[in-house]
C-alpha positions in Angstrom: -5.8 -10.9 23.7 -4.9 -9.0 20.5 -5.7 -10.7 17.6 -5.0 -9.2 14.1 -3.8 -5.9 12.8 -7.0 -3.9 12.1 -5.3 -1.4 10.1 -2.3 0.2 8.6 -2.5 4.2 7.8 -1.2 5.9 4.8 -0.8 9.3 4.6 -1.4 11.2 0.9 -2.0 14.7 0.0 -4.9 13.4 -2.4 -7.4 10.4 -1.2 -8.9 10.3 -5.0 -5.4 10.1 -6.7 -4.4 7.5 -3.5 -7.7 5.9 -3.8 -7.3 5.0 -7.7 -3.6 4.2 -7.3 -4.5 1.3 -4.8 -7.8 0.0 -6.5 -6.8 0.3 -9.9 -3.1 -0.3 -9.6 -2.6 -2.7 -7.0 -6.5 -4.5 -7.3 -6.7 -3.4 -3.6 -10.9 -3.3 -2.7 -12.6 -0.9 -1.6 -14.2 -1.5 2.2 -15.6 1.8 2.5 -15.6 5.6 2.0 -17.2 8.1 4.2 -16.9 11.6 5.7 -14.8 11.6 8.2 -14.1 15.3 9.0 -14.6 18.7 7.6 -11.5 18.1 5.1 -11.1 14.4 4.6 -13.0 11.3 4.2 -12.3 7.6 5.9 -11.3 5.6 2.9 -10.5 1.5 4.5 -8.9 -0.8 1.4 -8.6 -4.5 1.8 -6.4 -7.1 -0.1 -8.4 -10.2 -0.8 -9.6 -11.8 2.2 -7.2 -10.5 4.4 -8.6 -8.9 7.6 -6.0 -6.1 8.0 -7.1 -2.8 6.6 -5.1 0.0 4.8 -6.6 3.3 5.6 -6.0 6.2 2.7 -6.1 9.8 5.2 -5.3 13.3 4.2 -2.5 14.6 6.2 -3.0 17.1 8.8 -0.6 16.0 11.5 1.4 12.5 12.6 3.0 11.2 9.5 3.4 12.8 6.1 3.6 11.4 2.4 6.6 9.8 1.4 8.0 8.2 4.9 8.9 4.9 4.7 6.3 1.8 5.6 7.5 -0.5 8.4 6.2 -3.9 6.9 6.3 -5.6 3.4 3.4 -6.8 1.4 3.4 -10.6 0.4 3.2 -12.3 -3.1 3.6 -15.5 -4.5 6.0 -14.3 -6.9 8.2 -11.3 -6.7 9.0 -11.0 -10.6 5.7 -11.8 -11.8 4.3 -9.6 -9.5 6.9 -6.4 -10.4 6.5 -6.9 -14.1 2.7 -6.8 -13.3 2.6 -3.4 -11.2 5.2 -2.0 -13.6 3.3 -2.3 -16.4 0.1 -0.8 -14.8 2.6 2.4 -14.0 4.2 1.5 -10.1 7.1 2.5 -9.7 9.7 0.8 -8.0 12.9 2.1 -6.6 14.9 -0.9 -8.4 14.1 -4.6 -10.2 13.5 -7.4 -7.6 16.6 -8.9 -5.7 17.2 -12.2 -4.3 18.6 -12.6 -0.8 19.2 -15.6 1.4 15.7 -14.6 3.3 13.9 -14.2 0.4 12.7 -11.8 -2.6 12.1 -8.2 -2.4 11.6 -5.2 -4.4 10.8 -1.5 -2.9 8.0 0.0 -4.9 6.4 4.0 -4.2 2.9 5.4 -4.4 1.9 8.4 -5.7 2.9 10.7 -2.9 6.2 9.2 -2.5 5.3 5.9 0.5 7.3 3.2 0.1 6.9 -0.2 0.4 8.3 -3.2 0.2 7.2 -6.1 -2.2 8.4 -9.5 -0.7 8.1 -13.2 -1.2 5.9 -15.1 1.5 8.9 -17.6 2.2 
């Protein structure tokens, strides 16, 4: 039986820019960082403890920068959170919004991926 995602891909044209964006930015950690062809390295990030893994690869074919991300990422607090990421330089497409469902914002990375910042609720 499946049991957890093991990881989400992100295309970028640049794994260092990508790489400091999501460490340094978003406190993302580092898993590992390794040759993985001629041109690009295998760069795996985790969040906390979580076991899902968001691999940073160059683009060569499949999807390219800037497509949108089919899934959110969870916080405890939506507002906090934006104010937080905004003031480390994230940019978001708009301030947080309240729906029925829940809280969201849409934030970018630097080659243009979006992603969607949600409540856990």
């Amino acid at each position: 039986m499946i049991v957890h995602v093991k990881f989400v891909s992100i295309p970028t044209m640049d794994q260092d820019r990508s790489l400091a964006f999501y460490t340094e930015k978003l406190g993302f950690k580092l898993v590992t960082d390794q040759p993985f062809n001629d041109t690009q390295r295998w760069i795996e990030l985790r969040i906390g403890n979580a076991e899902t893994r968001f691999v940073l690869f160059g683009i060569d074919n499949g999807a390219s920068p800037g497509s949108p991300f089919n899934g959110a990422l969870a916080c405890d607090n939506v507002q906090k959170t934006y104010e937080e990421l905004k003031a480390r330089g994230v940019e978001f497409e708009s301030p947080p919004q309240e729906q029925p469902w829940g809280t969201f914002a849409i934030m970018r990375d630097p080659d243009g991926n979006q992603f969607v910042l949600s409540s856990r609720a």
